[in-house]
N, C-alpha and C positions, 0 to 999 in steps of 0.2 A: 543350732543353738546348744550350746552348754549348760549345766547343772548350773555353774555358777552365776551365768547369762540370765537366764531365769530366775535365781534368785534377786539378781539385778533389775530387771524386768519386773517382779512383785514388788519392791522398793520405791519403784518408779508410780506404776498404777496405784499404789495407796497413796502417795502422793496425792498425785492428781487428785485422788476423792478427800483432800485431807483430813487421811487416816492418824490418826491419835493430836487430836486437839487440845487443849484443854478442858478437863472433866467441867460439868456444869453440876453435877451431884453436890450436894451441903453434907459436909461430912459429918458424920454422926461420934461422939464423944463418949467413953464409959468406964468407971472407974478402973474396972479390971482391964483397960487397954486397947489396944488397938481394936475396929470395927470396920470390919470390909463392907461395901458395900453390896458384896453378891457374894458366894462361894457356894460353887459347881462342887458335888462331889460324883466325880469319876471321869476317869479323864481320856474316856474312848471317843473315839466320831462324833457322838452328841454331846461331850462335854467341850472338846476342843472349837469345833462349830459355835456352840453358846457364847463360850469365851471370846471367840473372833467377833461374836455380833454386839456381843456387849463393847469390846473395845472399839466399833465401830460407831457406835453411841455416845462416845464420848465416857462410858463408864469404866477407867479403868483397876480402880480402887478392888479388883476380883483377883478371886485367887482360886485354883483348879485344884481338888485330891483324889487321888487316885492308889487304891490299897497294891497295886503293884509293880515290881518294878519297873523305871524307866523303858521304854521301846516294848511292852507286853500288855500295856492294856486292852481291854478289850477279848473277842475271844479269836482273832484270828490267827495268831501263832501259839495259841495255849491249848481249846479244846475243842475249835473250830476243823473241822477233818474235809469239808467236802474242797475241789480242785481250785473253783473258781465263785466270786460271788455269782449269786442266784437274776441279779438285773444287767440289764445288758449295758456296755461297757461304757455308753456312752451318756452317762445318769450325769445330773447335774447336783449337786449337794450339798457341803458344807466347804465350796467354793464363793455362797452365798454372790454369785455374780459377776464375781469376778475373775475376767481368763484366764489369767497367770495362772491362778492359783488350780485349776481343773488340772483332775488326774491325767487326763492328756495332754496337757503341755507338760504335765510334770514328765510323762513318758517318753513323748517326743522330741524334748529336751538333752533326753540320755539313749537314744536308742531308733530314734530319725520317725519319719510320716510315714512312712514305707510300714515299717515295724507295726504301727498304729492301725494300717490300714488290717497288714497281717491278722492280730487279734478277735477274736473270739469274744473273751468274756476275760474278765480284769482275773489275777490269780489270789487268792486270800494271801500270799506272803508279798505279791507286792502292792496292795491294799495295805498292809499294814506299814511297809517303807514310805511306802506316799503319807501315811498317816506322821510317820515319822521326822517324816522331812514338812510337811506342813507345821507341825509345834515348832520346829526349828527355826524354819523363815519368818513365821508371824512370832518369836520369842512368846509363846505366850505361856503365863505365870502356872506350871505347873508342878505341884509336889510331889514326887512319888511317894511309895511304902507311907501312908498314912490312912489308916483305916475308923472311917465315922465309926465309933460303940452307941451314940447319942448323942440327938438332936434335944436341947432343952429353952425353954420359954425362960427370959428373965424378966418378963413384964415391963422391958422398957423399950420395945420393939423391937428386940435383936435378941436372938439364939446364941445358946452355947453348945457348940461343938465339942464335946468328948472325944478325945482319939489318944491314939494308940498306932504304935509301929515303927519301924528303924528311920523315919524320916518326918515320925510326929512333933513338936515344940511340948515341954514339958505342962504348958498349961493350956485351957480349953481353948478356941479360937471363937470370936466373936464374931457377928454376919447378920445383915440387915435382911436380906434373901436369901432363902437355900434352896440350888435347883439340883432336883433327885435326877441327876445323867447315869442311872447307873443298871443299864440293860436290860436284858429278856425276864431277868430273873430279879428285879429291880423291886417290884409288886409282889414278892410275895418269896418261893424257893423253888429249886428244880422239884419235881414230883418222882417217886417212887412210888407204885401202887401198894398198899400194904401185904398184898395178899404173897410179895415179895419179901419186903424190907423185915414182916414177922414171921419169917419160916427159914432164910437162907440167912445162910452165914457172910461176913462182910466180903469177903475174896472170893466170895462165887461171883457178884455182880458190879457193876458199876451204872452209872447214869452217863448222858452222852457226853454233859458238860464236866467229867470231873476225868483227871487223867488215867490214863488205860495203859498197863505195861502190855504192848502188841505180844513183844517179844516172847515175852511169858509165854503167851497162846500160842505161839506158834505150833503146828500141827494138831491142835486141838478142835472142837469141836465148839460153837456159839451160836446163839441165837440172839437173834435184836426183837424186840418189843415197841412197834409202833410203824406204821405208814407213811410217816411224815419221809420231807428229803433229807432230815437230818440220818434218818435212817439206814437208807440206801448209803448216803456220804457214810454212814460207819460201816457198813459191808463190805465196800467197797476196799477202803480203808485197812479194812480187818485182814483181807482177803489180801491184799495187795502184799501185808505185812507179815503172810505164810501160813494164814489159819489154815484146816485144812477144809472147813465149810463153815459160812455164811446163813443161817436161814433167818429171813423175816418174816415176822408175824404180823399178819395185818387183819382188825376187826372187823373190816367192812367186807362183801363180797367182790367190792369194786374196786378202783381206785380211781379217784376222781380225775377228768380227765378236762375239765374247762377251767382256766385260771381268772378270777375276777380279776386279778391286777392289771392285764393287758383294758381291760374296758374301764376301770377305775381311772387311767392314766389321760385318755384321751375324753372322758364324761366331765371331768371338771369333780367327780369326788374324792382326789386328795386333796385338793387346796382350799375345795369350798364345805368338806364336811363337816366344822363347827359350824355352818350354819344349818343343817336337817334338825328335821324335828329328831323330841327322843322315840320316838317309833320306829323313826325311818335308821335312825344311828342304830339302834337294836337288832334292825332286819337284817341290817348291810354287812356288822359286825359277824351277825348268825351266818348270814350266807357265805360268807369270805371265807370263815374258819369253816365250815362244812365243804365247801368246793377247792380250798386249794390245794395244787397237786403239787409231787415233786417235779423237777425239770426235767426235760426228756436226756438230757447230758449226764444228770443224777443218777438217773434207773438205767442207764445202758451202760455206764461203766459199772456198776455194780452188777449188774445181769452177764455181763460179758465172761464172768469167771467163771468156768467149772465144778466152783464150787460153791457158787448161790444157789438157793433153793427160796421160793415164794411162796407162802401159804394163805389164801382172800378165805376173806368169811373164819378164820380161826382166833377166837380170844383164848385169853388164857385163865380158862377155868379156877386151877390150881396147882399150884409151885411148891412141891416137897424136897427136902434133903434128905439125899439116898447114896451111902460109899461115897462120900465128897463130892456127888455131881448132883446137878439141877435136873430133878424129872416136872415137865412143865403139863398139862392133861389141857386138851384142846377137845371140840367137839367132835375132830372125827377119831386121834388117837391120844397117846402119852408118846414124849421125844424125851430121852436124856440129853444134858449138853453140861459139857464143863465152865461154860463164863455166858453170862448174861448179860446183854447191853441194854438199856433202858432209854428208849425214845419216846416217852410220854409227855414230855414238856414241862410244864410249870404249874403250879398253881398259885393262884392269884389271891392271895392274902395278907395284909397289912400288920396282921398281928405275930406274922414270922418275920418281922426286919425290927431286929431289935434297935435300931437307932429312931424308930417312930413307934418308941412303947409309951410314948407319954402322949400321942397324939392320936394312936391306932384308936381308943373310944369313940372320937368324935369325928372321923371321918366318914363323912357321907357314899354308902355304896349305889351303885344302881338298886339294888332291889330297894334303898330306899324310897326310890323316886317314880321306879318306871316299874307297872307289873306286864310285863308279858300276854301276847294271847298262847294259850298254851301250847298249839302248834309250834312254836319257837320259844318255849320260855327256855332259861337255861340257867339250872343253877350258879354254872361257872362264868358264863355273863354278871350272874347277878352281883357277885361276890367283886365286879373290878371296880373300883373309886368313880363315884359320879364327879366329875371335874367341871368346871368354867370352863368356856370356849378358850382362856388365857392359861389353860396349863395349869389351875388353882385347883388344891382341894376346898371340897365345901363343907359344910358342917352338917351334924344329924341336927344340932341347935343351935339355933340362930346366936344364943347367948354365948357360942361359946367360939364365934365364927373369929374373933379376932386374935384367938388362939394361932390359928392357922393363918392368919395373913401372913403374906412374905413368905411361905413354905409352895414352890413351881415341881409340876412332875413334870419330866419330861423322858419317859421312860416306858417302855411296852405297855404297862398299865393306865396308859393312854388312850389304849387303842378304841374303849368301847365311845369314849367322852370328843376324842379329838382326830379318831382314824389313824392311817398310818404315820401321820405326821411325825411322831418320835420314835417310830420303831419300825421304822425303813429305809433306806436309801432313798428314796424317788420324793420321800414325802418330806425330807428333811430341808428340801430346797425352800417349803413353805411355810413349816412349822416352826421352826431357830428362827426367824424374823416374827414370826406372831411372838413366840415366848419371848424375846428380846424385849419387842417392845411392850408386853404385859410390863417386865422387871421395871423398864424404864417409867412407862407410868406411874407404876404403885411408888418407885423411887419419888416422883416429880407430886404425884399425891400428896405422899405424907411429910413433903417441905411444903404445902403451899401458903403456909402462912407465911413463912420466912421470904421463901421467893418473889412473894407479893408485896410483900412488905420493901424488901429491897430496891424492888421495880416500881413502886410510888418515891421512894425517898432516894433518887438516882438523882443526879442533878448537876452532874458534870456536863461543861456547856462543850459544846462540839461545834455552832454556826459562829464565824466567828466578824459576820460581812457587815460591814459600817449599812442601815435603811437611813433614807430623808436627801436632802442636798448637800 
């Protein structure tokens, strides 16, 4: 089968489910103009997914933005570095069910079953063509270089969108739902520890996610800061691109070496974790982020260089500027290193996304709701958004909850309220049909007077068979 066979082939299977109906949504009316019925802002895997599922609802009145250009959302051709995605090749996701649309038909479309069989683990550059060609064949509504500045309330149940960028419309855009599709770093900002960002200069370091001249480095000396696989992926990476040593630093003396995901997958807690209590969401959460390790694919291409070096049990004390380079003081000595790479992750806070500065007060966190036994309390748990089973923020006050109606997260700051469902591969299969259909209800909710109204006062005759002799 051909590429274009295939697209042939997806054509045909929406059919069959008929795919794009007539909307049943009551369109909403405002002076300042047009009113979408949903808009997704970001237009990575989790936004295009959404969009598939909404127009699979009948909703098509959505519109997708996305602050980057066309074929680059997301982060796997920008600052995504490791080979291959991290889940094995044969995940199911924002195919939402249907075959066509699976990265493997997409592949074996263009490159036979044989080829498929060959495979390993999917490559992040062709994750991202698949992503590419998925927007393509489902046409779905997305704009690029348009970036949300703020999300604002106009008390007539629908938000104004603020934006800004080479592909923005001169005035705000209007939206009955706004679903937050907008990644790792969605909930809050990448993190730099300060004991960094207030002592070095900006071109000593970088963070994982923001771009790195390799080239520069070349023959130089670096250090990475953190355990995670993002890490090794930048070692590797580094290394690959001429550095002349690699060393990671890692805080624990270990490195964990059991993956909860492989038991998560086949226990039934990706798909059924909005139903655990908050205890149990707490623990599961605690235990995941303490146990998961990098892939054994991650740490051996990176180990495999000459010029990696591993340090366990080594934090980083204190980071001084000395002759232009990084003297970094660990417990057992002091390293100098010319460029620093920062694999500490993110931190989750609401009051760093300036497009939910008018909402950030009233957002309900974990610590509001759940306190910990202190064996596992964790302040960085406590700080993620207590959400609804539906993807919703909730309120610190109840008075102030309708504020937030129609505002869906669906984005790593999920993970403590709704598990991996938005912020993985494996769990998206579950989670874009829950969110879908929250939007859809709260849509079908807040017409029901009208719809009801319509549905008593319906009266066009349809039987049309002579009763009697």
């Amino acid at each position: 089968m051909s590429l274009e066979a295939l697209n042939k082939q997806v054509r045909r299977d929406l059919s069959f489910l008929a795919f794009g109906g007539e909307d049943w949504v009551r369109r909403a009316h405002h002076p300042e103009g047009h009113v979408y019925d949903a808009v997704i802002i970001g237009g990575g895997q989790c936004g295009l997914g959404v969009a598939f599922g909404l127009l699979r609802e009948r909703i098509s009145n959505i519109l997708v933005l996305d602050e980057n250009v066309e074929g680059y959302e997301g982060p796997w051709v920008t600052y995504a570095r490791m080979m291959t995605l991290r889940t094995v090749k044969q995940l199911i996701s924002i195919d939402l069910g249907v075959p066509s649309l699976t990265f493997r038909s997409w592949w074996e479309a263009q490159f036979g079953v044989q080829s498929w069989k060959d495979i390993d683990k999917i490559s992040r550059n062709d994750w991202m063509n698949y992503l590419r060609w998925y927007r393509k064949v489902l046409q779905l509504p997305v704009v690029n270089e348009v970036k949300v500045k703020l999300i604002e309330p106009t008390g007539d149940d629908v938000y104004r969108l603020h934006v800004e960028g080479a592909g923005a419309s001169s005035q705000p855009l209007l939206a009955r739902k706004v679903i937050l599709a907008t990644g790792i770093q969605g909930g809050g900002e990448w993190h730099v520890p300060s004991i960094i960002s207030a002592t070095l200069p900006r071109h000593l370091y970088a963070h994982t996610s923001e771009k790195i001249d390799f080239k520069a480095l070349q023959g130089k000396e670096v250090a990475i800061l953190g355990g995670g696989a993002s890490a090794f992926d930048n070692a590797n990476f580094a290394l690959s691109e001429g550095v002349s040593s690699a060393h990671v630093f890692v805080r624990r003396t270990e490195i964990p070496r059991i993956n909860p995901m492989r038991q998560m997958r086949v226990s039934g807690l990706i798909e059924r974790f909005h139903v655990l209590s908050d205890a149990d969401k707490y623990a599961v959460i605690d235990h995941y982020f303490k146990h998961q390790p990098p892939t054994n694919d991650t740490f051996e291409r990176a180990a495999s260089h000459s010029g990696f070096q591993l340090h366990l049990g080594a934090p980083w004390l204190d980071v001084q500027h000395e002759a232009g380079k990084a003297v970094i003081t660990t417990p057992q000595c002091n390293f100098t290193f010319d460029f620093l790479i920062i694999s500490t992750g993110l931190m989750t806070d609401h009051s760093l996304r300036p497009e939910l500065k008018l909402f950030e007060p009233h957002i309900a966190r974990w610590g509001d709701h759940y306190h910990a036994p202190p064996e596992i309390a964790n302040h960085k748990l406590d700080a993620y958004p207590y959400l609804g089973p539906d993807f919703t923020f909730t309120c610190r006050d109840r008075k102030d909850s309708k504020l937030l109606h129609g505002l869906f997260v669906f984005n790593y700051s999920a993970i403590v309220s709704c598990g991996i469902s938005a912020s993985s591969l494996p769990g998206m299969k579950y989670g874009i049909p829950r969110l879908v259909s929250a939007v859809a209800d709260q849509l079908f909710s807040d017409n029901r007077e009208e719809i009801l109204k319509n549905f008593y006062a319906y009266n066009e005759a349809e039987f049309v068979g002579l009763l009697g002799g």
